[in-house]
ChimeraX commands (.cxc) that place a marker at each C-alpha (Angstrom):
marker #1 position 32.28,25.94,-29.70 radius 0.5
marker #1 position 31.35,24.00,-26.80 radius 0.5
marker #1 position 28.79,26.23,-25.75 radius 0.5
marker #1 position 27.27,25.52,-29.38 radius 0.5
marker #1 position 27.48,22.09,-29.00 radius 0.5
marker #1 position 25.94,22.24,-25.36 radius 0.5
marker #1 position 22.73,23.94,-26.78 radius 0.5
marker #1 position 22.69,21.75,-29.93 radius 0.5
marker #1 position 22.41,18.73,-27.69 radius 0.5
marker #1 position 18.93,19.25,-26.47 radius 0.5
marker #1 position 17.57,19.88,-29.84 radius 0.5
marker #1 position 19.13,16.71,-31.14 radius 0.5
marker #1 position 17.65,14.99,-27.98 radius 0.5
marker #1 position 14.25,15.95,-28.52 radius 0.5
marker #1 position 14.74,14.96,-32.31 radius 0.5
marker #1 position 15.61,11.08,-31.74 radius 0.5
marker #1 position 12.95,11.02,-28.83 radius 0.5
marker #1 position 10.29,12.13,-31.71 radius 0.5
marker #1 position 11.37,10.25,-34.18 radius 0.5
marker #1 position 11.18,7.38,-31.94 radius 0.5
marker #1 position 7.72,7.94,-31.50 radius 0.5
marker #1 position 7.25,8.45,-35.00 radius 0.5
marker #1 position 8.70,4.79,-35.99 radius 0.5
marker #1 position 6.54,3.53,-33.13 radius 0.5
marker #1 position 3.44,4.46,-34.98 radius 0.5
marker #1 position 4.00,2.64,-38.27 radius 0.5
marker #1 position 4.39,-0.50,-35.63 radius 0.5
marker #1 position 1.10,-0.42,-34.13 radius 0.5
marker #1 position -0.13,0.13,-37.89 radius 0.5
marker #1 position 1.27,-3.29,-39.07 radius 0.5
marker #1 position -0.04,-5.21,-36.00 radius 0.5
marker #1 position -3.74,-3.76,-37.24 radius 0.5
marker #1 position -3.24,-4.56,-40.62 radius 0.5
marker #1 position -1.84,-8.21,-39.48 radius 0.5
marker #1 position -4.58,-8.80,-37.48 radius 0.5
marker #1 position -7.17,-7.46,-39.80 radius 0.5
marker #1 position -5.46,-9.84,-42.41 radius 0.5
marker #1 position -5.60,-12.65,-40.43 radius 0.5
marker #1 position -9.29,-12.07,-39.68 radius 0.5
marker #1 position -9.53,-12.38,-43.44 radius 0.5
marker #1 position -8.02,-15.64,-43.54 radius 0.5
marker #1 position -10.37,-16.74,-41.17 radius 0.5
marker #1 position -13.81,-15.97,-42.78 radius 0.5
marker #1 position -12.18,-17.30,-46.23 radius 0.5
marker #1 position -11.71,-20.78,-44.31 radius 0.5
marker #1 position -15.08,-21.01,-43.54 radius 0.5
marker #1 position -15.42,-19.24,-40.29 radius 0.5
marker #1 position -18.20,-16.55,-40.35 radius 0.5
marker #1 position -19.38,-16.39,-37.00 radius 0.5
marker #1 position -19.33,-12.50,-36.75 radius 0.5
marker #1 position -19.34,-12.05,-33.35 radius 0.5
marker #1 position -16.31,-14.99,-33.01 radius 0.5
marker #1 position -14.72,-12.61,-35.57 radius 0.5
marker #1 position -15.00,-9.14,-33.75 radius 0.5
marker #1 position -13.67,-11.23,-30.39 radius 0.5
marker #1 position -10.24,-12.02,-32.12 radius 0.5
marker #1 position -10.79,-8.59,-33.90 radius 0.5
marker #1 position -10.51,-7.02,-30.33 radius 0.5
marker #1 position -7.64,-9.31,-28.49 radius 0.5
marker #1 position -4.06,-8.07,-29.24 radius 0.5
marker #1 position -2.88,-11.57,-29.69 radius 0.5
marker #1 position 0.54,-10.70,-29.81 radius 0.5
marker #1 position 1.00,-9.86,-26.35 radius 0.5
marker #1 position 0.14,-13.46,-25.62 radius 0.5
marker #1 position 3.14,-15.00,-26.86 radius 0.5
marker #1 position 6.76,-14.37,-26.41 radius 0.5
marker #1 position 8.86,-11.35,-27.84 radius 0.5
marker #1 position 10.77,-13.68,-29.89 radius 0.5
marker #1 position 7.78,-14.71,-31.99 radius 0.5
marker #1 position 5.27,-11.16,-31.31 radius 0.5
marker #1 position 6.36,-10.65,-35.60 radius 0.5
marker #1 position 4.23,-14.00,-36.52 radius 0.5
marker #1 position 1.66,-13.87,-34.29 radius 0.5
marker #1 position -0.76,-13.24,-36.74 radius 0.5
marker #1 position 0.54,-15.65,-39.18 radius 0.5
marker #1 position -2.11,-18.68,-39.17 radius 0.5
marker #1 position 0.20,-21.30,-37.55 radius 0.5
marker #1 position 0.94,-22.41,-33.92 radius 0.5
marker #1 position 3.31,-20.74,-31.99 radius 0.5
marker #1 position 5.73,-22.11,-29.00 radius 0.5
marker #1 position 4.94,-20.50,-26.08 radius 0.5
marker #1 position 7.64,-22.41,-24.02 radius 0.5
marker #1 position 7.74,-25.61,-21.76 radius 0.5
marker #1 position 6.80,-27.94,-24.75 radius 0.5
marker #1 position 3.65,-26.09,-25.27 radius 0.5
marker #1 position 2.23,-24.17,-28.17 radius 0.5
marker #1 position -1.03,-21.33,-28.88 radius 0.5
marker #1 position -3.21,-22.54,-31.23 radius 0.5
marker #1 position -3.04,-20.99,-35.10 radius 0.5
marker #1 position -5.83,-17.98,-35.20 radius 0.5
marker #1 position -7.97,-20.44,-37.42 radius 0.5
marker #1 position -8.64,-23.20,-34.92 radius 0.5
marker #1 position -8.97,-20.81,-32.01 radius 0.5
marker #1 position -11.82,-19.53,-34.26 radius 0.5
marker #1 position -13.24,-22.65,-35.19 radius 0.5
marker #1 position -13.20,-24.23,-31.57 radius 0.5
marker #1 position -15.06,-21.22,-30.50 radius 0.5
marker #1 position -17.40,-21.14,-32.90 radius 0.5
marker #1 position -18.48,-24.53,-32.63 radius 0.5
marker #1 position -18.44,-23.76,-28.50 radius 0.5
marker #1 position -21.52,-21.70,-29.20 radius 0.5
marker #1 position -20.82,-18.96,-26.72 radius 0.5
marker #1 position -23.32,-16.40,-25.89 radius 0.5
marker #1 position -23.44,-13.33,-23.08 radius 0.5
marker #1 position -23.58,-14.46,-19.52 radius 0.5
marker #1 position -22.33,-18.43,-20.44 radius 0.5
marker #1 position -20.11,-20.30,-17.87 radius 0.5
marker #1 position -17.17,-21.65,-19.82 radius 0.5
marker #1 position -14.44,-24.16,-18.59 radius 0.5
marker #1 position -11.37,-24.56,-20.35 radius 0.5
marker #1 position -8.84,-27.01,-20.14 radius 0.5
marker #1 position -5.27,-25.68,-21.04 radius 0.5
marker #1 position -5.13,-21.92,-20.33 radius 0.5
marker #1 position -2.06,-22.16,-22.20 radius 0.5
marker #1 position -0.98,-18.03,-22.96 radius 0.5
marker #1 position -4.05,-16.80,-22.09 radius 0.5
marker #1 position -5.64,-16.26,-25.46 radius 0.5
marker #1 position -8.31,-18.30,-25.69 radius 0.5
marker #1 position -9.34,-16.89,-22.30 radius 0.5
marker #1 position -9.29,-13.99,-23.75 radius 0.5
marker #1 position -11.52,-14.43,-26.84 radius 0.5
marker #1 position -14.26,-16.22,-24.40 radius 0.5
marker #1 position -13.81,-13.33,-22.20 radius 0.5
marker #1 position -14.85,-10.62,-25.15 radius 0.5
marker #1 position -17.68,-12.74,-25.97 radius 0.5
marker #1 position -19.13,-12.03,-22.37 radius 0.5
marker #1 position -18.89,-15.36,-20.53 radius 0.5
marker #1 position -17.53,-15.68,-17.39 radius 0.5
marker #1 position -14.70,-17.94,-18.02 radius 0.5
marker #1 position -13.02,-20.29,-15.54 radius 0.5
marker #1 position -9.99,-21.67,-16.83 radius 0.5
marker #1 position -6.90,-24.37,-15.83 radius 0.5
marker #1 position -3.69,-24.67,-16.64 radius 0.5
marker #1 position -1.10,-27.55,-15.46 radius 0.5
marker #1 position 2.46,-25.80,-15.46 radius 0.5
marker #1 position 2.50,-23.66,-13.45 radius 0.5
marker #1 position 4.96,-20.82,-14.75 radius 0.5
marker #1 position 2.18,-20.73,-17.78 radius 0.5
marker #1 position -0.59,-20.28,-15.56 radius 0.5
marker #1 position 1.38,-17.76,-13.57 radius 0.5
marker #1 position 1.97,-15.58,-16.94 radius 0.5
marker #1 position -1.35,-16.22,-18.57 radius 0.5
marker #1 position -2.54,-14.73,-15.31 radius 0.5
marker #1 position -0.34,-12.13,-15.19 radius 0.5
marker #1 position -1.07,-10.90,-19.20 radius 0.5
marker #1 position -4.72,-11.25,-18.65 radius 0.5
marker #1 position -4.82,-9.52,-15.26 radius 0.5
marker #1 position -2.37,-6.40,-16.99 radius 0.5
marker #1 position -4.63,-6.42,-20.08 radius 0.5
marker #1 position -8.22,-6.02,-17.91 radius 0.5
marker #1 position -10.19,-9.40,-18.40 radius 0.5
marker #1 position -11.59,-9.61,-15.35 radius 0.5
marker #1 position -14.34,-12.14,-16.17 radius 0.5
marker #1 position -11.29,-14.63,-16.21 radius 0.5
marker #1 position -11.16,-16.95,-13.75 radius 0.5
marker #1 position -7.37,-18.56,-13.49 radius 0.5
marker #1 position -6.24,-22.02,-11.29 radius 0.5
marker #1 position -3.16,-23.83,-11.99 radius 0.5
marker #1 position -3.46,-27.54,-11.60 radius 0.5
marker #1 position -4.67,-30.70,-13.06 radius 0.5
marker #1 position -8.14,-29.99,-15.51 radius 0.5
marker #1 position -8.86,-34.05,-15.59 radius 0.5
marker #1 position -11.58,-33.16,-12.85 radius 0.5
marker #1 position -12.64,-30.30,-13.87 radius 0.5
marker #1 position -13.73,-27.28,-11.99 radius 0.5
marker #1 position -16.56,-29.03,-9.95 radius 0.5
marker #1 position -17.37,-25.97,-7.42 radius 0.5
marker #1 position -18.23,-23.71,-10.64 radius 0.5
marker #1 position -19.87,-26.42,-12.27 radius 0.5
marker #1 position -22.41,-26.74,-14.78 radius 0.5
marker #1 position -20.78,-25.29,-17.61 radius 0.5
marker #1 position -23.20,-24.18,-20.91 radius 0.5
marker #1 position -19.60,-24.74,-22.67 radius 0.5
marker #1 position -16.43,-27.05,-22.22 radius 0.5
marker #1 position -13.55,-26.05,-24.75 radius 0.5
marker #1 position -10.13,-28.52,-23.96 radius 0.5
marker #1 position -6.78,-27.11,-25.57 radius 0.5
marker #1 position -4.92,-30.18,-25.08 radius 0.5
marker #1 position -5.62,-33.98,-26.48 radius 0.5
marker #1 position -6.23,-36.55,-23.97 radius 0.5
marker #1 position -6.70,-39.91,-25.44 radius 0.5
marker #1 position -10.06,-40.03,-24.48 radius 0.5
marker #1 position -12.95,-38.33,-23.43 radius 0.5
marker #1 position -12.36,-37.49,-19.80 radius 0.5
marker #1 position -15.65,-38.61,-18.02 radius 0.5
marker #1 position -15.64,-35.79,-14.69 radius 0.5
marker #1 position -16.19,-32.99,-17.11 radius 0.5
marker #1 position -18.98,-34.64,-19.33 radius 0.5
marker #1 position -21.01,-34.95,-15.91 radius 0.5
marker #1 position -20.19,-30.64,-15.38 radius 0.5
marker #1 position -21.55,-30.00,-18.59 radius 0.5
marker #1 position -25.36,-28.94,-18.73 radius 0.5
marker #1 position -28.54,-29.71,-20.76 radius 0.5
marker #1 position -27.87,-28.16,-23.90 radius 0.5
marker #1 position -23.99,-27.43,-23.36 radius 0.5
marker #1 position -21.35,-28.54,-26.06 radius 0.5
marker #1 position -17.83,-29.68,-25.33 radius 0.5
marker #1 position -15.20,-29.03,-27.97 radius 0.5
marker #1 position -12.38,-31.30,-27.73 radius 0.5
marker #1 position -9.95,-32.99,-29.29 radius 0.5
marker #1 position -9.11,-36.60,-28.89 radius 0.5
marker #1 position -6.55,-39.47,-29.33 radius 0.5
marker #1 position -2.75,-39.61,-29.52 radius 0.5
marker #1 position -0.98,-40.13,-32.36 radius 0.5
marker #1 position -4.22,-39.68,-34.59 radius 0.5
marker #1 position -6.56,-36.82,-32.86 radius 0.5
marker #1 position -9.86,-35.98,-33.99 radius 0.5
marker #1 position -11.93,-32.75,-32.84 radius 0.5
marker #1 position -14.95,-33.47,-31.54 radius 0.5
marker #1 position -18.13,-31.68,-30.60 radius 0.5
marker #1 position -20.40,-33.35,-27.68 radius 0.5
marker #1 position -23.85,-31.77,-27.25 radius 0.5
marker #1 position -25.46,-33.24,-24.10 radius 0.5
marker #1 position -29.00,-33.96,-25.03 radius 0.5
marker #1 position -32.31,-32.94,-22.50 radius 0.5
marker #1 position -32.52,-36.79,-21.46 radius 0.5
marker #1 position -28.76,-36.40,-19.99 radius 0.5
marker #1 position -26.94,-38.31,-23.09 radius 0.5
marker #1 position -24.71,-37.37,-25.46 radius 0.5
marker #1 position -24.95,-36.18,-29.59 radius 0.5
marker #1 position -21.25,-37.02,-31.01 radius 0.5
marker #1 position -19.59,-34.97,-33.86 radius 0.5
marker #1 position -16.61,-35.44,-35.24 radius 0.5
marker #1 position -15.29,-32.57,-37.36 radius 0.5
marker #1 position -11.66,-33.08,-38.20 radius 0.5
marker #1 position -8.18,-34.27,-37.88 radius 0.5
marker #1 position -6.36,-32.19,-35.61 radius 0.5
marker #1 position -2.71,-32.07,-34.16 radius 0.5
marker #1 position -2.77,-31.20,-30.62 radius 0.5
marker #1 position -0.27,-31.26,-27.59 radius 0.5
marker #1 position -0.94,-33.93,-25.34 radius 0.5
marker #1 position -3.25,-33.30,-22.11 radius 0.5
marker #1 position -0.40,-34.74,-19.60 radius 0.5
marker #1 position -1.31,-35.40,-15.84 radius 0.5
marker #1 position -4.47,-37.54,-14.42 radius 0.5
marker #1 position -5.28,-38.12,-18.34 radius 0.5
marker #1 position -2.51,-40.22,-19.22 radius 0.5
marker #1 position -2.26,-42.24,-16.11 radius 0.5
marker #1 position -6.38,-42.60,-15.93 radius 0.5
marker #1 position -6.65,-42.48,-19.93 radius 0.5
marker #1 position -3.41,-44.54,-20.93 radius 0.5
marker #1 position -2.72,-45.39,-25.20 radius 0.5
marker link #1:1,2 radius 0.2
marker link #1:2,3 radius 0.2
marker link #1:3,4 radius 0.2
marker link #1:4,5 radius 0.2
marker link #1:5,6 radius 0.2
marker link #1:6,7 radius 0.2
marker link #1:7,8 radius 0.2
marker link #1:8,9 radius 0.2
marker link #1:9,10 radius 0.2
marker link #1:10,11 radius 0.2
marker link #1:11,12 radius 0.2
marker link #1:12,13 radius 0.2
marker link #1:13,14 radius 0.2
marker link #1:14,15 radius 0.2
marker link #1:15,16 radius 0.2
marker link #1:16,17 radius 0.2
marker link #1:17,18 radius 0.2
marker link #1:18,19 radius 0.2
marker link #1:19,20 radius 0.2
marker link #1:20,21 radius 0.2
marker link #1:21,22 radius 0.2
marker link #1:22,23 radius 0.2
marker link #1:23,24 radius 0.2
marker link #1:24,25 radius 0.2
marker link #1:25,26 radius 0.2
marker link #1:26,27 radius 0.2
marker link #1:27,28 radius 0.2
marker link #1:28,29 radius 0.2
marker link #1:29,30 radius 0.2
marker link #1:30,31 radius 0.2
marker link #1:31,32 radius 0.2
marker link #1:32,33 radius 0.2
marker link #1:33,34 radius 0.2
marker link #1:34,35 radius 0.2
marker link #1:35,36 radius 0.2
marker link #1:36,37 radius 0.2
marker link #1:37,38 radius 0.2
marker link #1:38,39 radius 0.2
marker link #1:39,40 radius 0.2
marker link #1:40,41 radius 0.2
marker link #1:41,42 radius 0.2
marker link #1:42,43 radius 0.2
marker link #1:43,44 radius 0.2
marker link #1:44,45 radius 0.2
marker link #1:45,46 radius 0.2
marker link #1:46,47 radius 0.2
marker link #1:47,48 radius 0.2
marker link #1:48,49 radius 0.2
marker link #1:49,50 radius 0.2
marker link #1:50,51 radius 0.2
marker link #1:51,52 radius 0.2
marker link #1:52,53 radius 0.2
marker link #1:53,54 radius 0.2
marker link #1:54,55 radius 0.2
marker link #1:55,56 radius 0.2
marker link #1:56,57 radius 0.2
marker link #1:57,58 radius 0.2
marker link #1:58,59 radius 0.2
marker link #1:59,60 radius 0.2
marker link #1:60,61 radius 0.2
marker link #1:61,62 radius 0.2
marker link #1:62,63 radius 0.2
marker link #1:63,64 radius 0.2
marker link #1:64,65 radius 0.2
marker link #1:65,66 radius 0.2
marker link #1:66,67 radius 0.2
marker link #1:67,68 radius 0.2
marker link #1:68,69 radius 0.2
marker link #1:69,70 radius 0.2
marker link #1:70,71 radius 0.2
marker link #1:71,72 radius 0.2
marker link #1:72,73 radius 0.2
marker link #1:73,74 radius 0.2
marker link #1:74,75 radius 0.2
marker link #1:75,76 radius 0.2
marker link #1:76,77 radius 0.2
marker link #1:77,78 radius 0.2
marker link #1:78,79 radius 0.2
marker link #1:79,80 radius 0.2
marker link #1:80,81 radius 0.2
marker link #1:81,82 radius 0.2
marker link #1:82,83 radius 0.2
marker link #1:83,84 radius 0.2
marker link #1:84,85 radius 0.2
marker link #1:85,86 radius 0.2
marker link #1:86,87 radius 0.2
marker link #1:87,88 radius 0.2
marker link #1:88,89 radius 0.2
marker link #1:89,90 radius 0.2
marker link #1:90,91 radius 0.2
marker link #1:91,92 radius 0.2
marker link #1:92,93 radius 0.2
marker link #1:93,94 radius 0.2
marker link #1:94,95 radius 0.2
marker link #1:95,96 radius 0.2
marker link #1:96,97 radius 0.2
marker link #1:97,98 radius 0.2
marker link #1:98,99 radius 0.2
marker link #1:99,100 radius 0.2
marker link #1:100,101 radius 0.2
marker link #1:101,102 radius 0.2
marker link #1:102,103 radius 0.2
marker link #1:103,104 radius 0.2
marker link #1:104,105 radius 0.2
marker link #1:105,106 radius 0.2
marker link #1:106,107 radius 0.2
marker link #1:107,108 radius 0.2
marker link #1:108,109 radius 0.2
marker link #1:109,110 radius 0.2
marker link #1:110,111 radius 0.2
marker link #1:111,112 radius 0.2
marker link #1:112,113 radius 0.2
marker link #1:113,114 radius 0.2
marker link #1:114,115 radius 0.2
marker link #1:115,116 radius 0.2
marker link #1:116,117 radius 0.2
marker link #1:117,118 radius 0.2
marker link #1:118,119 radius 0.2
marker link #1:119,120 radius 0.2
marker link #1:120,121 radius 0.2
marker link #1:121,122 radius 0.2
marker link #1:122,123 radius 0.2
marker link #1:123,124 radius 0.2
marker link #1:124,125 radius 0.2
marker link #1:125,126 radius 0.2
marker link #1:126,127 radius 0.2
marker link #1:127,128 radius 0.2
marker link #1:128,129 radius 0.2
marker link #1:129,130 radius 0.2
marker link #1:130,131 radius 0.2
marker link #1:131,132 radius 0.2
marker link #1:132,133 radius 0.2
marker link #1:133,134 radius 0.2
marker link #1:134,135 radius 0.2
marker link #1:135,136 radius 0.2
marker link #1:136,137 radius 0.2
marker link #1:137,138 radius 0.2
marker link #1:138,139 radius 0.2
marker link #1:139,140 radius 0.2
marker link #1:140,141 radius 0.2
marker link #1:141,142 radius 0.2
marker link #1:142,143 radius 0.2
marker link #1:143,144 radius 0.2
marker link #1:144,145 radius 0.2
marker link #1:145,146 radius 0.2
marker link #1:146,147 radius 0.2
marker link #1:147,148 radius 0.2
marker link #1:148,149 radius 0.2
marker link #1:149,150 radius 0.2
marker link #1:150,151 radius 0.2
marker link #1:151,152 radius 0.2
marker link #1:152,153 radius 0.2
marker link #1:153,154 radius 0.2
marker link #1:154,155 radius 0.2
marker link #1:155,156 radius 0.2
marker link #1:156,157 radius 0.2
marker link #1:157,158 radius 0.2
marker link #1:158,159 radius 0.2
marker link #1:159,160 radius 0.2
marker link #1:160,161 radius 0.2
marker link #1:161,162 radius 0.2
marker link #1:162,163 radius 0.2
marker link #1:163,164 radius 0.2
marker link #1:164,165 radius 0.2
marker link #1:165,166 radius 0.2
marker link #1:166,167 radius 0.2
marker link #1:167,168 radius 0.2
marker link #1:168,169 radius 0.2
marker link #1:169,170 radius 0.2
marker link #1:170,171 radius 0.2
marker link #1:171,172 radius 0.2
marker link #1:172,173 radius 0.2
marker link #1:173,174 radius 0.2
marker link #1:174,175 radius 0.2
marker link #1:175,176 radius 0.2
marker link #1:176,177 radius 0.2
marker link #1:177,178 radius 0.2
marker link #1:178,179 radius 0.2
marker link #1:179,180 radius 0.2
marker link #1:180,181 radius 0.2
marker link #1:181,182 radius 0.2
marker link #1:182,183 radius 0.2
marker link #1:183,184 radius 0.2
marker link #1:184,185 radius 0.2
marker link #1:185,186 radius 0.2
marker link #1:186,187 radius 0.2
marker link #1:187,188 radius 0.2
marker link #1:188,189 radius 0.2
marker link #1:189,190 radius 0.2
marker link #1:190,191 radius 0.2
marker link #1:191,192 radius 0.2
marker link #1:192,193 radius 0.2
marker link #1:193,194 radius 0.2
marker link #1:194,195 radius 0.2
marker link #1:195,196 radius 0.2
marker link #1:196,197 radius 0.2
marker link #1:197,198 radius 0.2
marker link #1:198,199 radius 0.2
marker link #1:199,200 radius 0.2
marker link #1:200,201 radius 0.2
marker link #1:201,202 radius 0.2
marker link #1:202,203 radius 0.2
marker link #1:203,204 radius 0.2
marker link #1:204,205 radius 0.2
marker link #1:205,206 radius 0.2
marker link #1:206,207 radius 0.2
marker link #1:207,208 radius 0.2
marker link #1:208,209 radius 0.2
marker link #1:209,210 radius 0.2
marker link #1:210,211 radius 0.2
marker link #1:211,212 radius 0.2
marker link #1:212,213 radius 0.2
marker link #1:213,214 radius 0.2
marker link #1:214,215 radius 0.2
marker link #1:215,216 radius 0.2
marker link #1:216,217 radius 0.2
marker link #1:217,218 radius 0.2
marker link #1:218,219 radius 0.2
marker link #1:219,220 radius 0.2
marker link #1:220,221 radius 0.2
marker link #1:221,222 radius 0.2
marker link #1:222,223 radius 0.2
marker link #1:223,224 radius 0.2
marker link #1:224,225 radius 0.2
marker link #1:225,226 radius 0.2
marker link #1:226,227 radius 0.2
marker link #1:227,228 radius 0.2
marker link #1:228,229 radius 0.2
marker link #1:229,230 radius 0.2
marker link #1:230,231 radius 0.2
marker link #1:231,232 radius 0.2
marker link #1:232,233 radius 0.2
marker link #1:233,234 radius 0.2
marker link #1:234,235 radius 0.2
marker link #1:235,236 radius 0.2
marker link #1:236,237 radius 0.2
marker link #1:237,238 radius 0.2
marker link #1:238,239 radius 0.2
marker link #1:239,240 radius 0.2
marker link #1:240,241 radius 0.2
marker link #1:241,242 radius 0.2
view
């Protein structure tokens, strides 16, 4: 009897380890489906930019936030992605690229790295992204996720973004994650002829807003709507106070 039981063991072994496997598959299967659903979402808001599209097609957002949450992360809503801070909902991400204009080659600063994500979609649209993020255990795991996940066109500081990145300055595109209450000034001057900064603005009441700098070194202003951002904290609140 025991000699049954010691050869039934195996067999029953192998059984749960393959019908682990099988459960994983169904898994991965609802992540696609998620994430081709929330795709759809997108383009029905108004987003149509197809090659915006195929870059959040391509990212597996939900290894950019925490385990907790990895079931909603295609859901179109904001997510907390600890210390205070939050990743954009899918639909904004989309927008604020597509307004960014991004094409092959572009040098793109962002402000608030955030998870990562953002990064990410920049990074699958071919620019050569240089990103900042101001706490640092963020920065540390955005850096991490990116570096595990092979976007190596992703270039990651943790500090203050209020400046800027001046040494990899001019930008073709400035995209700012967080809301200071106003424009900071040191990253209009990195932006180049023809470059667009997408930003939101103001505290209580925030409005996204697109700045194209023109050929004669001034600036087009649009605004395009009421947002709800977390606040860009550091140099912009004591330089930029309410």
């Amino acid at each position: 009897m025991a000699a049954g039981r010691k050869a039934i063991l195996p067999v029953l072994l192998l059984l749960a380890v393959a019908a682990a496997g099988m459960m994983a598959v169904p898994r991965q299967e609802e992540l696609v489906l998620a994430r081709q659903r929330m795709i759809d979402e997108i383009r029905l808001r108004g987003v149509t930019d197809s090659a915006v599209l195929a870059a959040l097609d391509s990212v597996p957002r939900h290894l950019f936030v925490p385990e907790s949450v990895r079931g909603a992360a295609y859901d179109d809503r904001p997510l907390s992605i600890g210390f205070g801070q939050t990743i954009s909902e899918p639909y904004m991400v989309a927008l604020m690229t597509s307004l960014l204009d991004v094409h092959p080659g572009d040098r793109i600063l962002e402000i608030g790295t955030g998870s990562g994500y953002q990064s990410a979609v920049l990074s699958r649209l071919g620019a050569e992204v240089y990103s900042i993020e101001i706490i640092t255990p963020l920065g540390e795991r955005a850096r991490r996720t990116l570096g595990e996940l092979g976007y190596r066109n992703v270039h990651l500081r943790i500090g203050d973004g209020y400046e800027g990145w001046p040494n990899a300055a001019p930008f073709n595109g400035i995209i700012v994650t967080a809301a200071p209450p106003r424009i900071p000034a040191p990253l209009l001057q990195q932006l180049k002829r023809g470059g667009k900064l997408v930003i939101p603005v103001g505290d209580s009441l925030q409005d996204l807003l697109v700045l194209t700098r023109r050929r004669d070194g001034g600036f087009d202003r649009r605004r395009v709507m009421p947002v709800l951002f977390v606040p860009m904290t550091g140099e912009a609140q004591r330089r930029e106070p309410p």
